[in-house]
N, C-alpha and C positions, 0 to 999 in steps of 0.2 A: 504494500500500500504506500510506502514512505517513497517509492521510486516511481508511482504512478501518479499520486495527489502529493505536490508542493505542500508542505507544513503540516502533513498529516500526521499525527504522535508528537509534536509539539509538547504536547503535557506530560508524558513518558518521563523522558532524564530532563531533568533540570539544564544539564551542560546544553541540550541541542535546543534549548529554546532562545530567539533572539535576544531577548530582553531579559536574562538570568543576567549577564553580570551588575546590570541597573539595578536588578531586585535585591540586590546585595546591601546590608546597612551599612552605609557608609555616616561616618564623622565629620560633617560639614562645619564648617564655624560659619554661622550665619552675621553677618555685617552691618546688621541694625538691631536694635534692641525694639522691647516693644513698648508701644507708645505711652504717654500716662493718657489712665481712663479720663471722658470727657461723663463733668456729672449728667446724671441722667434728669429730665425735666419733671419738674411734678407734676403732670398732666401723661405722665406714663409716655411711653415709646413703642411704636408696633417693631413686633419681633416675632420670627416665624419659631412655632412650638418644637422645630427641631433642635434650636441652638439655646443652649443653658444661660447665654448673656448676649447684649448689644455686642456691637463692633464699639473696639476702644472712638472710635468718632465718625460722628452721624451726623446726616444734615439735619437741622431746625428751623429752616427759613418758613415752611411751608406747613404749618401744624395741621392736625386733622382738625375737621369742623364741620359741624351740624350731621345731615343724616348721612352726606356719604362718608365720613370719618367713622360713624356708630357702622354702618355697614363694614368698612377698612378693618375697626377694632374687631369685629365680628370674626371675620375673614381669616385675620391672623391667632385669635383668640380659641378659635375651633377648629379649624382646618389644616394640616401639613401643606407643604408644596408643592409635593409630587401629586395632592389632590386635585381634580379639573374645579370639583367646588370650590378651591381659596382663590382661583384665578379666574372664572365666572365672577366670583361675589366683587372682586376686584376691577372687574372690567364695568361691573353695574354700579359700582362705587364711582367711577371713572364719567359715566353717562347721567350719573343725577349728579355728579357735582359741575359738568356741562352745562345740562338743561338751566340750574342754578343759575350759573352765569347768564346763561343768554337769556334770561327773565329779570336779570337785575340790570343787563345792560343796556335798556330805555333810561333807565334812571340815573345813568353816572354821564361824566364829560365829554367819554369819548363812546358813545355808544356804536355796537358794531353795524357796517357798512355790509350785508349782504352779498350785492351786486357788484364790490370792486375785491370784498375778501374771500369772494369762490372761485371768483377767476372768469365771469361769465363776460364781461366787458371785455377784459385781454386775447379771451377766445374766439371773441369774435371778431375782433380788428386783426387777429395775427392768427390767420387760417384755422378756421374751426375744423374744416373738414378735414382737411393734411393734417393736422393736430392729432385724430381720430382713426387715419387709415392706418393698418397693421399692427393695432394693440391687440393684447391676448385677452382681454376683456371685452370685446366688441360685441358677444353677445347682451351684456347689460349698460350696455350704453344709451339704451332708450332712457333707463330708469333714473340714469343719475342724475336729471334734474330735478325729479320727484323727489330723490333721496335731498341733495341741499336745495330744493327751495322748497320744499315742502313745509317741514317747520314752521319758515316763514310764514308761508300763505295761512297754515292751520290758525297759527298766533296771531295774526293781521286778523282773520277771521272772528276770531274768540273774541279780540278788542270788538271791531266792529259791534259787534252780536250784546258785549258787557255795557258797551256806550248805548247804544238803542234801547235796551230795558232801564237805565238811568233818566234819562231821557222820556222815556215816555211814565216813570215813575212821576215825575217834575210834571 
């Protein structure tokens, strides 16, 4: 077998395996020390339930908040890594803290621009159709206007529809 299939018995003798002398314990003198721990915040820190502690330093710019953090906390508080449920809950964490945004963004200074931050203006002045021809996604290219401006339209809609029963409240 060993002279008909390449690497066949690999796991037989140790000497004939490629990476037996790597496997060997060697004495490295490693070149850094490790780091001093950064204190941990009182509002806790997500850590996935395989590891006993944080990494000696973590980023804090960005804390969890409101429901998609209680969902984050969830995620990491229940579920391993190698689960598809911690990265599910994490990706649903990811879409209400979106939606969030773009429901507070009527309210702030620079509310967002639709029409020039999807790209539907530059696609059209600089070849839509060559833009288009030989993507591997060509079958759902009908949809993807639906998918971003959709939102829109529903939200423009829902105003509409909230202003009209105020309105006819009055």
């Amino acid at each position: 077998m060993r002279a008909r299939i390449p690497g066949w018995g690999a796991d037989l003798d140790p000497a004939d395996r490629p990476s037996f002398p790597k496997e060997q314990a060697q004495d490295l003198e490693v070149p850094w020390t490790f780091p001093e721990e950064q204190p941990e915040p009182a509002a806790g820190r997500e850590r996935s339930i395989e590891h006993g502690r944080l990494t000696p330093v973590f980023g804090t710019a960005q804390p969890l908040h409101g429901v998609s953090g209680a969902i984050r906390r969830y995620a990491y508080a229940r579920f391993s890594e190698a689960r598809a449920a911690h990265w599910l809950l994490l990706l649903a964490a990811d879409r209400v803290d979106a939606t969030g945004a773009h429901v507070r963004s009527p309210g702030s200074r620079h509310p967002d621009n639709p029409l020039t931050e999807t790209g539907v203006v530059a696609e059209r002045r600089w070849s839509p159709l060559g833009g288009r021809r030989g993507r591997v996604d060509a079958r759902h290219q009908w949809i993807d206007p639906l998918i971003v401006a959709g939102p829109w339209i529903v939200g423009a809609a829902g105003l509409i529809v909230v202003a009209r029963r105020l309105a006819r409240r009055r």
